[in-house]
mmCIF file of the C-alpha atoms, coordinates in Angstrom:
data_MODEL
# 
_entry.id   MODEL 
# 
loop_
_atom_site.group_PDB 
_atom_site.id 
_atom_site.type_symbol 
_atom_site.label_atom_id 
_atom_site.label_alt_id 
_atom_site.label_comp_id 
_atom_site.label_asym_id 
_atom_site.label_entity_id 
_atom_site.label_seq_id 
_atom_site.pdbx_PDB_ins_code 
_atom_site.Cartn_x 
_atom_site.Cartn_y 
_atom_site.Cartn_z 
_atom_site.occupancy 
_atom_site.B_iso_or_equiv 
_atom_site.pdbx_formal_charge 
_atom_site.auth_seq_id 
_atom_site.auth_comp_id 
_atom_site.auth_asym_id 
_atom_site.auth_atom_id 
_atom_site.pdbx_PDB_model_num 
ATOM 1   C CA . UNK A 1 1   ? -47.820 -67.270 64.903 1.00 0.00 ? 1   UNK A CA 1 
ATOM 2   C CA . UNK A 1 2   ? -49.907 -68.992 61.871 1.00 0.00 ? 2   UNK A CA 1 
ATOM 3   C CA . UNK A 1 3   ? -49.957 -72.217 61.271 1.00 0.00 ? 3   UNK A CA 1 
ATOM 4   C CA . UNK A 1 4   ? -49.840 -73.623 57.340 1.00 0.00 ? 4   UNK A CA 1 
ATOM 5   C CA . UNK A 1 5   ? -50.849 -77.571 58.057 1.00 0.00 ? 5   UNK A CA 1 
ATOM 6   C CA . UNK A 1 6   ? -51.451 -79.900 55.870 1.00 0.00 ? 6   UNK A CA 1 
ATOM 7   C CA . UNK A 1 7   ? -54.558 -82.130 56.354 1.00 0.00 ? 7   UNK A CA 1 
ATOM 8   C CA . UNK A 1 8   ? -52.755 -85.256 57.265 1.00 0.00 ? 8   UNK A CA 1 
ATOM 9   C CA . UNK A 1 9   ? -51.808 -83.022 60.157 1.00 0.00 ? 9   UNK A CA 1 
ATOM 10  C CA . UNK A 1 10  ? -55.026 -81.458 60.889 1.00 0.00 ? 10  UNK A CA 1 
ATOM 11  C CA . UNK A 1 11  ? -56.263 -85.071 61.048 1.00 0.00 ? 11  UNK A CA 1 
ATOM 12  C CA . UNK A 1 12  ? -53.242 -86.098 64.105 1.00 0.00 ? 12  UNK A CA 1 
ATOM 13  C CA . UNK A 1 13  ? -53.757 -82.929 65.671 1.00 0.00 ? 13  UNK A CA 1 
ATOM 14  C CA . UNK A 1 14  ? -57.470 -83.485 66.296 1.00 0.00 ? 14  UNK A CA 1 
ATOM 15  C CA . UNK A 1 15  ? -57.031 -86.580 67.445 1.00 0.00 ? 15  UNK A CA 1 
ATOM 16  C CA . UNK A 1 16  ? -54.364 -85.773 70.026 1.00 0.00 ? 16  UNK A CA 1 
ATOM 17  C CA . UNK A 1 17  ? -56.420 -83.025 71.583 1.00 0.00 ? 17  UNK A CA 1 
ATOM 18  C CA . UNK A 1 18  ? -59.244 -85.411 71.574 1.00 0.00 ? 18  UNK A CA 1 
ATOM 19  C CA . UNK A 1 19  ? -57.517 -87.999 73.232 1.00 0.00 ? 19  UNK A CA 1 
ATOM 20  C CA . UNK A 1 20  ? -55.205 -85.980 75.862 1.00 0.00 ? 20  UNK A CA 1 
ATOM 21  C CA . UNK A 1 21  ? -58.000 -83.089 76.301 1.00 0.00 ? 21  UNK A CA 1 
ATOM 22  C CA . UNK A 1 22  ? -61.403 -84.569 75.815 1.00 0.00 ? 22  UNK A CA 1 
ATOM 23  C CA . UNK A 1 23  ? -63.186 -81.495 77.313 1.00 0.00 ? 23  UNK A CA 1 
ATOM 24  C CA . UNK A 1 24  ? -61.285 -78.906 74.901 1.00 0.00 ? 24  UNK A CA 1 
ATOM 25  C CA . UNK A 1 25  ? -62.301 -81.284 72.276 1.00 0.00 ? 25  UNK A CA 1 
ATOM 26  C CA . UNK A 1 26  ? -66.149 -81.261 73.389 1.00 0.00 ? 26  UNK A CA 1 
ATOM 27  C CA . UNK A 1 27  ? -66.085 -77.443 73.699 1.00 0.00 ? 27  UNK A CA 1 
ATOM 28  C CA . UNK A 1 28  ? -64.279 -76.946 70.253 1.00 0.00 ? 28  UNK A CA 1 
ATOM 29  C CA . UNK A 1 29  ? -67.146 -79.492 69.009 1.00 0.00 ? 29  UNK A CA 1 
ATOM 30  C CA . UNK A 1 30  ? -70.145 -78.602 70.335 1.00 0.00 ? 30  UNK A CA 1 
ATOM 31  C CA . UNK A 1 31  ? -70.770 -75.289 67.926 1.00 0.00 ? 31  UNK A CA 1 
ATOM 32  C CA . UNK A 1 32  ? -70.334 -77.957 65.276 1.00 0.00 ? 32  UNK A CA 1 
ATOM 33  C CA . UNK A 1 33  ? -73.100 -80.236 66.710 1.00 0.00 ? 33  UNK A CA 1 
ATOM 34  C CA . UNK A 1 34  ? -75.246 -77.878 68.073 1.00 0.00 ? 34  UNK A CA 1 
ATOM 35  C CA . UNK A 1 35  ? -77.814 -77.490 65.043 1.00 0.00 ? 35  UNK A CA 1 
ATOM 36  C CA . UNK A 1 36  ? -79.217 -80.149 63.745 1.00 0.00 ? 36  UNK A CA 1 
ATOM 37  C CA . UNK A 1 37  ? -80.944 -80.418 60.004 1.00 0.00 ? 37  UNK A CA 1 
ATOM 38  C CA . UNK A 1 38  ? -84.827 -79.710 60.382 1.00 0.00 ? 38  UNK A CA 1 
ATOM 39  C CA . UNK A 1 39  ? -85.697 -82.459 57.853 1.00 0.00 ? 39  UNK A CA 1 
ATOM 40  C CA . UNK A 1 40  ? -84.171 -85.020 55.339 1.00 0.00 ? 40  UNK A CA 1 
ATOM 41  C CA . UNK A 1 41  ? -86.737 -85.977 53.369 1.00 0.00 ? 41  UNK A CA 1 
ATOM 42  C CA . UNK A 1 42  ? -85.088 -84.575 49.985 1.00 0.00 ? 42  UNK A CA 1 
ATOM 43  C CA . UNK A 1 43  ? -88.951 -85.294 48.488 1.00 0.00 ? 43  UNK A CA 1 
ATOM 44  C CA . UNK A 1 44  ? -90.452 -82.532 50.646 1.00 0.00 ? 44  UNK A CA 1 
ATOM 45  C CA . UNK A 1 45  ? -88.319 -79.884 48.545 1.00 0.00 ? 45  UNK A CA 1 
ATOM 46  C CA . UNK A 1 46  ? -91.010 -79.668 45.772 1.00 0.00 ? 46  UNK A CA 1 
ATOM 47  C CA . UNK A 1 47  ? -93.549 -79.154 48.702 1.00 0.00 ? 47  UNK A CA 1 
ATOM 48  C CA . UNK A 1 48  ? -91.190 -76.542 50.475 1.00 0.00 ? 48  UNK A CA 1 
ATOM 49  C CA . UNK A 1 49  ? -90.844 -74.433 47.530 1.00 0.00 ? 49  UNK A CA 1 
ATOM 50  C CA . UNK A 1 50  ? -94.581 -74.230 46.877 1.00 0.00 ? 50  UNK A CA 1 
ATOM 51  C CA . UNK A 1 51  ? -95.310 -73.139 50.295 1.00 0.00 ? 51  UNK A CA 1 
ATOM 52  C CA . UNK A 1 52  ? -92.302 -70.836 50.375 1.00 0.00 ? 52  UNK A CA 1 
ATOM 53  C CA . UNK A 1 53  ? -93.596 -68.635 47.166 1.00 0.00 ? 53  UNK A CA 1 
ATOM 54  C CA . UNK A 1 54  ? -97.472 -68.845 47.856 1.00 0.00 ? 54  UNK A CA 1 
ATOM 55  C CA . UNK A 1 55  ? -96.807 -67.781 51.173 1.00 0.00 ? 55  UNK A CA 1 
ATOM 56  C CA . UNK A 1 56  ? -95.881 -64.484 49.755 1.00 0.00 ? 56  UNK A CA 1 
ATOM 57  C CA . UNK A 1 57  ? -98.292 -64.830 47.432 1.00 0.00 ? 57  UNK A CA 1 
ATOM 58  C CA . UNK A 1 58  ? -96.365 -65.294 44.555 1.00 0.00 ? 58  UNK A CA 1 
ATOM 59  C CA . UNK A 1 59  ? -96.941 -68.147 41.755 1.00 0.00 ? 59  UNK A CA 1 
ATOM 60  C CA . UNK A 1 60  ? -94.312 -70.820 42.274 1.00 0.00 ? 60  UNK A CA 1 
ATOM 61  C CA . UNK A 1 61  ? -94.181 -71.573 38.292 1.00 0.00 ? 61  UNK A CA 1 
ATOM 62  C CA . UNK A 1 62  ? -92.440 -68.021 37.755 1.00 0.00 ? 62  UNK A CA 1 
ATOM 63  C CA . UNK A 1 63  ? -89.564 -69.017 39.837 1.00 0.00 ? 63  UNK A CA 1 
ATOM 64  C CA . UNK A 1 64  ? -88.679 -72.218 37.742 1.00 0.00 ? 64  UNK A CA 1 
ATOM 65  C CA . UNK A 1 65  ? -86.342 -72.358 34.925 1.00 0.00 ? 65  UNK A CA 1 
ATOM 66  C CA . UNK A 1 66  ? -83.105 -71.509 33.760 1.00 0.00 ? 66  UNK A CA 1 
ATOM 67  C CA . UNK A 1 67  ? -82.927 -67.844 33.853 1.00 0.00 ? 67  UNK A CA 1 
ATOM 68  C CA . UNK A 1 68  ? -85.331 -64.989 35.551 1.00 0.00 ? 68  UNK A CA 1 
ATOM 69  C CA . UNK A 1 69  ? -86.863 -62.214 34.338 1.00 0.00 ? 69  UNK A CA 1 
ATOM 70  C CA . UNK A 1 70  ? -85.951 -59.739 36.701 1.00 0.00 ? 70  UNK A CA 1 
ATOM 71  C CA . UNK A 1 71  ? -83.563 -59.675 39.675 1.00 0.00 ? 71  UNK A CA 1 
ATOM 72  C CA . UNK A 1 72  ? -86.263 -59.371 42.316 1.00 0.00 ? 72  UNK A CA 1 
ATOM 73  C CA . UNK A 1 73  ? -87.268 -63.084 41.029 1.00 0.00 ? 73  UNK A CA 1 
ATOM 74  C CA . UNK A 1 74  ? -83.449 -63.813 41.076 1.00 0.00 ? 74  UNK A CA 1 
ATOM 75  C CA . UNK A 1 75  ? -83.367 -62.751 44.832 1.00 0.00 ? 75  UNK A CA 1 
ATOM 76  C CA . UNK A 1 76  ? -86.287 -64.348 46.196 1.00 0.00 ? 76  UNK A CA 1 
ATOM 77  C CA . UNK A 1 77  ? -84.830 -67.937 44.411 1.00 0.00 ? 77  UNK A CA 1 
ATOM 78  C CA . UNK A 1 78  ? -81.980 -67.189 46.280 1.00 0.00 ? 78  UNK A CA 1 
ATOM 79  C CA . UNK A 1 79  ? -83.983 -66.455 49.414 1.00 0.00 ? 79  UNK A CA 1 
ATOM 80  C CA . UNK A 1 80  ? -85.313 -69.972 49.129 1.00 0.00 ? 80  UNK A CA 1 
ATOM 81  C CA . UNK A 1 81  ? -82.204 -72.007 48.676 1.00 0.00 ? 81  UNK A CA 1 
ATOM 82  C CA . UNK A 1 82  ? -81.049 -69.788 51.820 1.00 0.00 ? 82  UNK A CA 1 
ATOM 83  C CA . UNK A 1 83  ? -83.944 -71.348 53.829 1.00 0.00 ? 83  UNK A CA 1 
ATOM 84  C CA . UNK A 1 84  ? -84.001 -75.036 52.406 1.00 0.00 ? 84  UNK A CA 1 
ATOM 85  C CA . UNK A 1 85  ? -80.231 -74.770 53.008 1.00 0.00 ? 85  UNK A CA 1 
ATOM 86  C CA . UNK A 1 86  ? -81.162 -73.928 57.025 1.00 0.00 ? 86  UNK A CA 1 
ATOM 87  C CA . UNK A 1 87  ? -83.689 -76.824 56.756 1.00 0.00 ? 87  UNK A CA 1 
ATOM 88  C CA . UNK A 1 88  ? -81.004 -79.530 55.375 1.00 0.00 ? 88  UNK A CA 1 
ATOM 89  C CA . UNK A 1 89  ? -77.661 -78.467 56.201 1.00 0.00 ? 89  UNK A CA 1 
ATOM 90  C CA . UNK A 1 90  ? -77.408 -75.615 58.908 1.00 0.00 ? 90  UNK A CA 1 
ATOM 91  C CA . UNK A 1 91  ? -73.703 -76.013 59.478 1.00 0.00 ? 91  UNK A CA 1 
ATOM 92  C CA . UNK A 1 92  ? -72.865 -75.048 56.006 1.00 0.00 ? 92  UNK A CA 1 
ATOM 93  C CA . UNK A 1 93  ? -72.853 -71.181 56.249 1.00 0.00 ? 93  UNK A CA 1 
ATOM 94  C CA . UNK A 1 94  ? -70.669 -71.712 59.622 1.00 0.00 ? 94  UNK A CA 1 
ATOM 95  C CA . UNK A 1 95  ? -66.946 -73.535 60.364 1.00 0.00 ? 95  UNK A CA 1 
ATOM 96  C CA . UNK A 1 96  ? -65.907 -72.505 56.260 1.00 0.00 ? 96  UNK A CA 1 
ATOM 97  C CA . UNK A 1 97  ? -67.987 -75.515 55.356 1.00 0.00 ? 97  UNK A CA 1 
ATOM 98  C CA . UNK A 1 98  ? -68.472 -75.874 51.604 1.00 0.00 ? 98  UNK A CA 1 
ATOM 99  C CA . UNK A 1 99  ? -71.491 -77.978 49.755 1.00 0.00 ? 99  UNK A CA 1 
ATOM 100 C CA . UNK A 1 100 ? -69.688 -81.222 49.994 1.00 0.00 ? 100 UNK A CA 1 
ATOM 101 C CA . UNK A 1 101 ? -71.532 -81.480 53.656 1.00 0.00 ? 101 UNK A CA 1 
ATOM 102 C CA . UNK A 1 102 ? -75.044 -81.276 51.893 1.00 0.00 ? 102 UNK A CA 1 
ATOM 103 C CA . UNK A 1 103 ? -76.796 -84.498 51.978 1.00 0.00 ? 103 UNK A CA 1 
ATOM 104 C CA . UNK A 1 104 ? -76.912 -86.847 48.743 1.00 0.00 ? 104 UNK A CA 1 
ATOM 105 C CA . UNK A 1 105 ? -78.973 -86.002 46.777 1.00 0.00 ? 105 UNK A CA 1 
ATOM 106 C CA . UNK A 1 106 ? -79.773 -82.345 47.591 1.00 0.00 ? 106 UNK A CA 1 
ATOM 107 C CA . UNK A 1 107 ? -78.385 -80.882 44.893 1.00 0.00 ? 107 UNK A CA 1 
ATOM 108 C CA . UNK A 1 108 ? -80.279 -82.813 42.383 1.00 0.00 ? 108 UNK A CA 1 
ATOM 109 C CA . UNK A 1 109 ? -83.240 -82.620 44.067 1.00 0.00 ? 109 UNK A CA 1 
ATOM 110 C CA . UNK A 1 110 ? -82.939 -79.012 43.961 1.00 0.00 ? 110 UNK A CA 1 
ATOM 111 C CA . UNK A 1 111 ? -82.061 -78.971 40.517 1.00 0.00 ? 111 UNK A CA 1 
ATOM 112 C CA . UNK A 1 112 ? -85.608 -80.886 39.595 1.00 0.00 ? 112 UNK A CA 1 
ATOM 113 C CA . UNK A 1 113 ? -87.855 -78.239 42.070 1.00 0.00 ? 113 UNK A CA 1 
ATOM 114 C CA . UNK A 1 114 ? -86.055 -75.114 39.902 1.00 0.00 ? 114 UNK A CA 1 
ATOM 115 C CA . UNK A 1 115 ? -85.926 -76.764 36.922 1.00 0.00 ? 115 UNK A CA 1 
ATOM 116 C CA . UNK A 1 116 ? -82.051 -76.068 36.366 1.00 0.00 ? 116 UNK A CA 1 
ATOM 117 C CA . UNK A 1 117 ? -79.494 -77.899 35.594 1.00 0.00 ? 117 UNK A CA 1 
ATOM 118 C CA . UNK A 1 118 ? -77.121 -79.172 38.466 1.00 0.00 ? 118 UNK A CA 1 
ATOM 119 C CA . UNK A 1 119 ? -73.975 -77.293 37.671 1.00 0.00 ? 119 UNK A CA 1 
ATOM 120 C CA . UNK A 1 120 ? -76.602 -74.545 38.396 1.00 0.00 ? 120 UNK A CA 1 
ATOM 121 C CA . UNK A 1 121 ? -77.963 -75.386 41.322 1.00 0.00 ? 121 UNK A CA 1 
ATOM 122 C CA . UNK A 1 122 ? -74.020 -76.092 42.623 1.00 0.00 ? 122 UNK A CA 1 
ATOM 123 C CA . UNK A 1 123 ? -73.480 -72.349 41.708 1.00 0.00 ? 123 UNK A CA 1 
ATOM 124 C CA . UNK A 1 124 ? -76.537 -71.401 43.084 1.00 0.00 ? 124 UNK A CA 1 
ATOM 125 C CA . UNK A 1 125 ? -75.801 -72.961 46.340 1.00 0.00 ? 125 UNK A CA 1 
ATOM 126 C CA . UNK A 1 126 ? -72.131 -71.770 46.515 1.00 0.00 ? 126 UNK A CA 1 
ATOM 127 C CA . UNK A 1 127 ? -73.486 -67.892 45.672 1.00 0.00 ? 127 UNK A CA 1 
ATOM 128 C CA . UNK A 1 128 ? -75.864 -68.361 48.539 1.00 0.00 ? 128 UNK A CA 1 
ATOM 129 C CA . UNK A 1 129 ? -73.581 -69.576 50.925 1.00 0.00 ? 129 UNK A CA 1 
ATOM 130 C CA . UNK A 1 130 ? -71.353 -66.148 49.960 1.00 0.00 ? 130 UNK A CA 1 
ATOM 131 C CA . UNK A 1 131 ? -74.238 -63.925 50.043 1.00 0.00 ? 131 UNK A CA 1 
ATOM 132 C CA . UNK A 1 132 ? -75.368 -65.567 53.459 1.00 0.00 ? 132 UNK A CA 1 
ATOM 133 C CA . UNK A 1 133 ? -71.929 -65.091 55.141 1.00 0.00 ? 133 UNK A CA 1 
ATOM 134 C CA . UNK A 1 134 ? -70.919 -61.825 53.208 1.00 0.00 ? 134 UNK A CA 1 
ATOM 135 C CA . UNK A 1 135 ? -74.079 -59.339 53.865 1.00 0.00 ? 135 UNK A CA 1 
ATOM 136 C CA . UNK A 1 136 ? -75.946 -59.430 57.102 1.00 0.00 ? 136 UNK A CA 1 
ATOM 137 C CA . UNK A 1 137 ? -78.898 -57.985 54.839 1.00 0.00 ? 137 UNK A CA 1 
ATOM 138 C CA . UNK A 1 138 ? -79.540 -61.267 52.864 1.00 0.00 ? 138 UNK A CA 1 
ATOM 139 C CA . UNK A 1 139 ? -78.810 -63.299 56.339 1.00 0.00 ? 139 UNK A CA 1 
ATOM 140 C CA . UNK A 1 140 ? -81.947 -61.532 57.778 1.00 0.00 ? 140 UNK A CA 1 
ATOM 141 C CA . UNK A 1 141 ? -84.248 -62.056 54.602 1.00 0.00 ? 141 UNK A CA 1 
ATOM 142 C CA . UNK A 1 142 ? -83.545 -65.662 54.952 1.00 0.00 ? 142 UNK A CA 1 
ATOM 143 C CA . UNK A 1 143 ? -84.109 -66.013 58.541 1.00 0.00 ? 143 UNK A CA 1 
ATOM 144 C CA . UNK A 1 144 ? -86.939 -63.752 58.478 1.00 0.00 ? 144 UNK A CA 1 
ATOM 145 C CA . UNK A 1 145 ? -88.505 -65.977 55.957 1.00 0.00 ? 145 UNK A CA 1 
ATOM 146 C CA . UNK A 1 146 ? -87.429 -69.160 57.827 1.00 0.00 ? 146 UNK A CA 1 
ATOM 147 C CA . UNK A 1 147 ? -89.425 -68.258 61.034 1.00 0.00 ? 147 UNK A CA 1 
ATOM 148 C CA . UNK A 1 148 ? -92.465 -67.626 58.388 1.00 0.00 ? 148 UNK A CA 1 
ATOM 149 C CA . UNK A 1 149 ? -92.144 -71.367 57.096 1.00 0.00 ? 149 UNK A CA 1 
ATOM 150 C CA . UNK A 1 150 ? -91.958 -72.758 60.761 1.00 0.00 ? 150 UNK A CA 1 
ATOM 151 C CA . UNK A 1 151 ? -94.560 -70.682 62.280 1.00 0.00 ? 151 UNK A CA 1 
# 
């Protein structure tokens, strides 16, 4: 049987089983929880995007700006907001978690490293979080490229 609930409802229900069942509220939690942002330091994006194109040994300036030149460059952008997304806000590619759980800031500060305006860095972010959940492909690129950054 599906349930169509409203949010007013959502709210009550969590906060019945939370109060009768605190352990079935801890389990149902605890995914939620369990990974924590690697940084918050929204200045350290500029320095994060550097390191994430010479790393490859690529020149960061060819990655800036409105549009790309090819879709390689288009993918490897992507790539990047994949991994600073993992850095920031892990839970947002799990629990149907949209970019209103980024922290303040991020999309502005993201906006400034690419040198793109923020409606599209928003779009950026949204298309990442699709590609991320949609093809197991670009999940692997960006977690492949995460353990580079933290090694």
């Amino acid at each position: 049987m599906q349930y169509a609930l409203e949010r007013k409802q959502y709210i009550l229900l969590g906060r019945l089983v939370a109060s009768r069942y605190p352990g079935i509220a801890d389990e149902l939690l605890t995914p939620l929880n369990e990974q924590e942002a690697r940084d918050s330091d929204l200045s350290r994006l500029a320095s994060y995007f550097i390191s994430f194109f010479e790393l490859q040994s690529f020149n960061p300036e060819d990655y800036r700006g409105p549009s790309q030149k090819n879709s390689f460059q288009s993918e490897m952008r992507r790539v990047f907001v994949g991994v600073m997304l993992h850095y920031y806000c892990p839970t947002v590619f799990k629990h149907n978690k949209d970019i209103s759980c980024l922290p303040y800031g991020f999309v502005r500060s993201l906006s400034r490293v690419l040198n793109i305006g923020q409606a599209s860095s928003s779009r950026l972010i949204q298309e990442v979080i699709v590609l991320h959940r949609a093809y197991d492909e670009f999940e692997q690129k960006v977690s492949d490229m995460l353990k580079r950054m933290t090694a």
